[in-house]
LUMDO-513823 format. One record per residue (C-alpha): residue in three letters; chain; x negated, y, z negated. Coordinates in pm, 1 decimal, always signed. Example, Ala and Ser with C-alpha at 12.3 -4.5 7.8 and 13.67 -1.06 7.14 Angstrom:
BEGIN
<ala, A, <-1230.0, -450.0, -780.0>>
<ser, A, <-1367.0, -106.0, -714.0>>
***
This chain:
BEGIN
<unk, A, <+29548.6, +967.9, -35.6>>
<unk, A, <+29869.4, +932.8, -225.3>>
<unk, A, <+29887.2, +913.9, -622.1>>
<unk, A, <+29963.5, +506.9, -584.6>>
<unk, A, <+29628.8, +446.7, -394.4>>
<unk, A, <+29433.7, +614.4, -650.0>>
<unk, A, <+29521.7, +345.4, -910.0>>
<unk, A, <+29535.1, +27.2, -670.2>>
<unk, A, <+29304.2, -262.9, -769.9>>
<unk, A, <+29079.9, -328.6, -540.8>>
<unk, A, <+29175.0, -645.2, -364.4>>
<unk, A, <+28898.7, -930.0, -451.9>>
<unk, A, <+28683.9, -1070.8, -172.5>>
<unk, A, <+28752.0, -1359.4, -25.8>>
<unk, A, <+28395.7, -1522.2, -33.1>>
<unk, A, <+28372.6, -1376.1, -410.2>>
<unk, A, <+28199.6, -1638.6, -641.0>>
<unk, A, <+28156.7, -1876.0, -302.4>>
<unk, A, <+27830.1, -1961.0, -146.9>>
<unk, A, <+27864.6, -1887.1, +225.6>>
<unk, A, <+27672.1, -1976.3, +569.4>>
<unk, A, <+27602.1, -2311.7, +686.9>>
<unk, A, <+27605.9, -2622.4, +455.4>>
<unk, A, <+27263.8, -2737.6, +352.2>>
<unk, A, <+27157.1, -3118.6, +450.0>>
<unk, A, <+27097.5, -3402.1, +186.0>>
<unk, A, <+26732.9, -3489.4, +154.1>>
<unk, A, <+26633.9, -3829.5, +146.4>>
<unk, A, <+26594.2, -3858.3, -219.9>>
<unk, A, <+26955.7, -3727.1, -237.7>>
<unk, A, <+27073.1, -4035.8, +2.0>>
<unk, A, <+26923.9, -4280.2, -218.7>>
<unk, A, <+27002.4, -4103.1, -545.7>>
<unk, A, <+27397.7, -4094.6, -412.3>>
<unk, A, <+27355.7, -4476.6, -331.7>>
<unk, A, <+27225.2, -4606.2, -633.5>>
<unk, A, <+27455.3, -4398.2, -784.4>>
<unk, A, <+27825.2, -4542.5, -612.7>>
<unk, A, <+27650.1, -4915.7, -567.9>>
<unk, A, <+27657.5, -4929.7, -1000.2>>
<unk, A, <+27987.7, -4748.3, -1025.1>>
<unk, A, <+28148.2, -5055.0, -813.2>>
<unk, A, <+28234.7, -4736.7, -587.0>>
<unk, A, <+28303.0, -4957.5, -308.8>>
<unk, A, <+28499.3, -4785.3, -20.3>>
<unk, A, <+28334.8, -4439.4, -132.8>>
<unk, A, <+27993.4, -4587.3, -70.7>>
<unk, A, <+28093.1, -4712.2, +279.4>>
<unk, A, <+28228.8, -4365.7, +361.8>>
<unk, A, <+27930.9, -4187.3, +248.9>>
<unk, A, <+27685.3, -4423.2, +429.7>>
<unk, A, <+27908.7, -4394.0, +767.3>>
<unk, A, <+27879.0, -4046.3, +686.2>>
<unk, A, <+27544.1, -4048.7, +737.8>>
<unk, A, <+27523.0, -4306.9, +997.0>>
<unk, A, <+27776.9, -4158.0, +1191.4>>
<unk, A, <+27726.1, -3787.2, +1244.1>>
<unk, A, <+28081.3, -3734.3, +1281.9>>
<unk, A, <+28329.7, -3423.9, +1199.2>>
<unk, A, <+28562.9, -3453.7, +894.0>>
<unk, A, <+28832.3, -3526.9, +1133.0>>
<unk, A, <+28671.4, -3733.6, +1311.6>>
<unk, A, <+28528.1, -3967.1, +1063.9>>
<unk, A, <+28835.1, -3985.5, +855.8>>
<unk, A, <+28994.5, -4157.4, +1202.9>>
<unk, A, <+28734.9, -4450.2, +1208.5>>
<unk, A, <+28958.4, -4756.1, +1254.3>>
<unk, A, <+28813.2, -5100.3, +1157.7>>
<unk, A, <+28766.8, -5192.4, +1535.7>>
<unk, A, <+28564.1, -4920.7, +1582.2>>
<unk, A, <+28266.8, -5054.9, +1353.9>>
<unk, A, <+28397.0, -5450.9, +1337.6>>
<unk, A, <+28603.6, -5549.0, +1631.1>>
<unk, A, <+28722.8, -5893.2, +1591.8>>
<unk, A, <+28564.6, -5844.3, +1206.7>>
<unk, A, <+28191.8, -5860.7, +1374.0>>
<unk, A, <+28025.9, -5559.1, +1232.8>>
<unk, A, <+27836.7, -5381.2, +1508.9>>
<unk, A, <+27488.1, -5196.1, +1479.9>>
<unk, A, <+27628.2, -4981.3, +1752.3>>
<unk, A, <+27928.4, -4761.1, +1778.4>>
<unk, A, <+28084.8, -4492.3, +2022.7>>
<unk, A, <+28369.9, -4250.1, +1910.4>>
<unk, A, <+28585.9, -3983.8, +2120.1>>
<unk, A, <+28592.9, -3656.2, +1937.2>>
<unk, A, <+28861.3, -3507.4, +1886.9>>
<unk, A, <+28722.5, -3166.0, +1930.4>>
<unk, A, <+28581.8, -3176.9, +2264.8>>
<unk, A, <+28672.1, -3503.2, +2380.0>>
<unk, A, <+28343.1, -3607.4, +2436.9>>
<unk, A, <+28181.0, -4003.5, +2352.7>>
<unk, A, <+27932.7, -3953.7, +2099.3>>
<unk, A, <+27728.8, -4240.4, +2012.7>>
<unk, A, <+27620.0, -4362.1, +1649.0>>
<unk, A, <+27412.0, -4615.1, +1507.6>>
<unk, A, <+27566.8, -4850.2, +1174.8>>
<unk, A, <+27226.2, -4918.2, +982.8>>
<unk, A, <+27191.7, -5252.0, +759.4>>
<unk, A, <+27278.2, -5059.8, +448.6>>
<unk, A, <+27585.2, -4885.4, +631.4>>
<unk, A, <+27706.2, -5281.8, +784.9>>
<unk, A, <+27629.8, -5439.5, +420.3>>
<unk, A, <+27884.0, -5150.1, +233.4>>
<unk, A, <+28134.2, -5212.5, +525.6>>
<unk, A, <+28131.6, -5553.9, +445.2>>
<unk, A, <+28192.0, -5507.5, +83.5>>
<unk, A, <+28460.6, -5305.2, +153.7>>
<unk, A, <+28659.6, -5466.3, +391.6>>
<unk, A, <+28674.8, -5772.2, +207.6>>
<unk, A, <+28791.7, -5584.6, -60.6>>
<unk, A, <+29052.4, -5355.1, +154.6>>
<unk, A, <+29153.2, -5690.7, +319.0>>
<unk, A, <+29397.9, -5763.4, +582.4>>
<unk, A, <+29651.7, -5451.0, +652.9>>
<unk, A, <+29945.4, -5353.8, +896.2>>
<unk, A, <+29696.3, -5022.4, +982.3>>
<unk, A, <+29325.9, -5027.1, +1100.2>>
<unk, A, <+29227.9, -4759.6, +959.8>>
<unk, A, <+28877.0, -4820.0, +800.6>>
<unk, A, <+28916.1, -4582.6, +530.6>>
<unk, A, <+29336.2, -4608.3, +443.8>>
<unk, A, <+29514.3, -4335.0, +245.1>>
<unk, A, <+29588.8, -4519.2, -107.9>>
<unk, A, <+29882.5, -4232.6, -112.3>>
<unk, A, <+30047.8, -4255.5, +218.7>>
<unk, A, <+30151.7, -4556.8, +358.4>>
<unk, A, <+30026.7, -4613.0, +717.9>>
<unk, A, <+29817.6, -4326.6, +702.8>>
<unk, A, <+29424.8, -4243.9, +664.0>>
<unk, A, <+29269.3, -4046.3, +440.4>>
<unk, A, <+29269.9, -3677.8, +492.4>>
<unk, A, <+28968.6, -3417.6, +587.8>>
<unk, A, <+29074.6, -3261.0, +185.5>>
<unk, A, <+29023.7, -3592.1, +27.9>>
<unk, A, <+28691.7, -3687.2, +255.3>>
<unk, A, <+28617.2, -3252.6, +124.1>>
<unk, A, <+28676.6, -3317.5, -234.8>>
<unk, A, <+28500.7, -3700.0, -232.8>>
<unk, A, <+28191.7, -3504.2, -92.7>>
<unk, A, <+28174.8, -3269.0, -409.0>>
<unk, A, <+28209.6, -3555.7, -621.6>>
<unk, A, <+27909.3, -3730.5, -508.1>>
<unk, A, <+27653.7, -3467.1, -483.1>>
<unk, A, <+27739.4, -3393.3, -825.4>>
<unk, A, <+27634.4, -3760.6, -951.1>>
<unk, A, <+27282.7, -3642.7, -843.1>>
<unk, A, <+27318.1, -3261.9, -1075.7>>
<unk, A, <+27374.0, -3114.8, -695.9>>
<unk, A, <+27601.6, -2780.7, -657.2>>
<unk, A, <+27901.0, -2850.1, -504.3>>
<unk, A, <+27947.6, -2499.9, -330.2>>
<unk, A, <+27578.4, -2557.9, -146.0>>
<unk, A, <+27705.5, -2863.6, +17.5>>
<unk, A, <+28011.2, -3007.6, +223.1>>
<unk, A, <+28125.1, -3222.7, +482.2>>
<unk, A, <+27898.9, -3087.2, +694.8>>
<unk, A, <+27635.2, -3140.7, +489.6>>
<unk, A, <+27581.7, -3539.9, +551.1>>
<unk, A, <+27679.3, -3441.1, +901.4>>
<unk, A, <+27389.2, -3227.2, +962.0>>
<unk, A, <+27172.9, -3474.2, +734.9>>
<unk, A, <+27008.6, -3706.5, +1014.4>>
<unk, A, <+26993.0, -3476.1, +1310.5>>
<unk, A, <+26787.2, -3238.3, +1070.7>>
<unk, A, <+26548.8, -3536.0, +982.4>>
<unk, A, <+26514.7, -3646.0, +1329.6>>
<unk, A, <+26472.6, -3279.3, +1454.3>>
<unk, A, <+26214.4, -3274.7, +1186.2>>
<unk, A, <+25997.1, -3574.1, +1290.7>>
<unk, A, <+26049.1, -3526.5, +1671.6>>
<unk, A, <+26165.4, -3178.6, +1790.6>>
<unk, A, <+26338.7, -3352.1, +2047.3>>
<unk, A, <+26637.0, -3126.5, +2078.9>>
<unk, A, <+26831.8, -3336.2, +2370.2>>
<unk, A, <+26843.3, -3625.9, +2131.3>>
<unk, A, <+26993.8, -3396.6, +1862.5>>
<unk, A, <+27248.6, -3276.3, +2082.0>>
<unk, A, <+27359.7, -3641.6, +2216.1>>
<unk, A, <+27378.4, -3781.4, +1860.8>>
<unk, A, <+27630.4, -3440.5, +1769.9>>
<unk, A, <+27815.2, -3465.9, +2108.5>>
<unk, A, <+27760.0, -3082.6, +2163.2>>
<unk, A, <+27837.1, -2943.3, +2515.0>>
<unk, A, <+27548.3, -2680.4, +2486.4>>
<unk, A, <+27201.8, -2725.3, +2335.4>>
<unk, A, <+27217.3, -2375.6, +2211.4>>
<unk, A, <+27527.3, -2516.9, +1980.8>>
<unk, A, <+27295.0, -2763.9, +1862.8>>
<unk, A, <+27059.1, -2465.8, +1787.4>>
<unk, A, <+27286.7, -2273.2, +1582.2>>
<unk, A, <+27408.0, -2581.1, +1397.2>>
<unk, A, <+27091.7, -2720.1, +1273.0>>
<unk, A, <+26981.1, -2346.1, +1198.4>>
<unk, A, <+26653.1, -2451.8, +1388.1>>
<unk, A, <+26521.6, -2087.1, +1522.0>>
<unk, A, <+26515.4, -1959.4, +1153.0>>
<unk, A, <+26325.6, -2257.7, +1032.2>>
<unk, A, <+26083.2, -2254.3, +1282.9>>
<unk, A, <+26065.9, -1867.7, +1254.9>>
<unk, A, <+26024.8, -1912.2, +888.8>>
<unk, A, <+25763.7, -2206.3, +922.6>>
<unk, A, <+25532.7, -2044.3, +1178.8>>
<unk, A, <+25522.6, -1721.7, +932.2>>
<unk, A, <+25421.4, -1932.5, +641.0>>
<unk, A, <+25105.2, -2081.1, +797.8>>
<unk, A, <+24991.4, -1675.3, +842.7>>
<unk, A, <+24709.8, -1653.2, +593.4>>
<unk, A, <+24730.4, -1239.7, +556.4>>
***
């Protein structure tokens, strides 16, 4: 080793300080606490995003490219929705819930008629939609309103949110996948984390 590398600084990890592995889902009692939380701000569009979000299941990219004829054609709002992905290219299907098609309402009225149709509009680039960072920084934002930490939770978070409660009160796996668009069921598997939970829950009931 040369007389240099003897006095180098070690270079600093890049995970150093970060919380790493999968993003952990919102609870239920974080959904409401979020709501209640942007509906007396006046947070309009943010509490439209956040309950497509949920609603919708969709990547970062993907849900940052929602155009206003995807969820209101002809300005009906629809209960139902379908999306390509950009990822894979695949139709995956989403509901819009009456809380979801009550925010959209607010905020279209309020974003009113534009040139674009994008649903949620860059306010910084004309023409343009808002970007994955912005969606990535709005996300931190709002699970700190309910004392959350920031680095435990992402976009992926409110992704993940309502497949893990629906794999939670069914098991049904195939309707987990369809509502992600995965190819594979064993993507769906390592996404919702579902072999260590089980794992984990079958070795709690052991009374040793």
């Amino acid at each position: 080793m040369s007389q240099p590398d003897l006095f180098r600084t070690p270079k600093k990890p890049w995970n150093a300080g970060r919380i790493i592995g999968p993003k952990a889902p919102l609870e239920p009692k974080h959904i409401w606490s979020i709501r209640q939380q942007l509906k007396t701000s006046g947070r309009c569009r943010d509490l439209a995003m956040f309950n497509c979000a949920i609603d919708a299941k969709l990547r970062a990219c993907d849900l940052v490219r929602l155009t206003v004829s995807d969820v209101a054609p002809g300005g009906v709002l629809r209960t139902r929705s379908t999306v390509i992905q950009q990822k894979t290219g695949r139709p995956v299907p989403f509901e819009i819930t009456e809380p979801t098609r009550e925010a959209l309402a607010a905020w279209l009225a309020l974003r009113g008629r534009r040139l674009d149709d994008w649903l949620f509009p860059s306010r910084s680039r004309r023409g343009d939609h808002i970007t994955t960072r912005q969606y990535a920084r709005l996300v931190d934002r709002w699970v700190q309103l309910v004392d959350l930490e920031p680095g435990a939770y992402g976009t992926h978070s409110l992704r993940r949110t309502k497949v893990a409660l629906v794999y939670k009160k069914t098991g049904n796996l195939r309707a987990c996948q369809l509502l992600l668009g995965h190819r594979k069921l064993e993507s769906t598997v390592r996404y919702l984390g579902i072999e260590v939970d089980d794992a984990l829950a079958l070795s709690e009931q052991l009374e040793i």
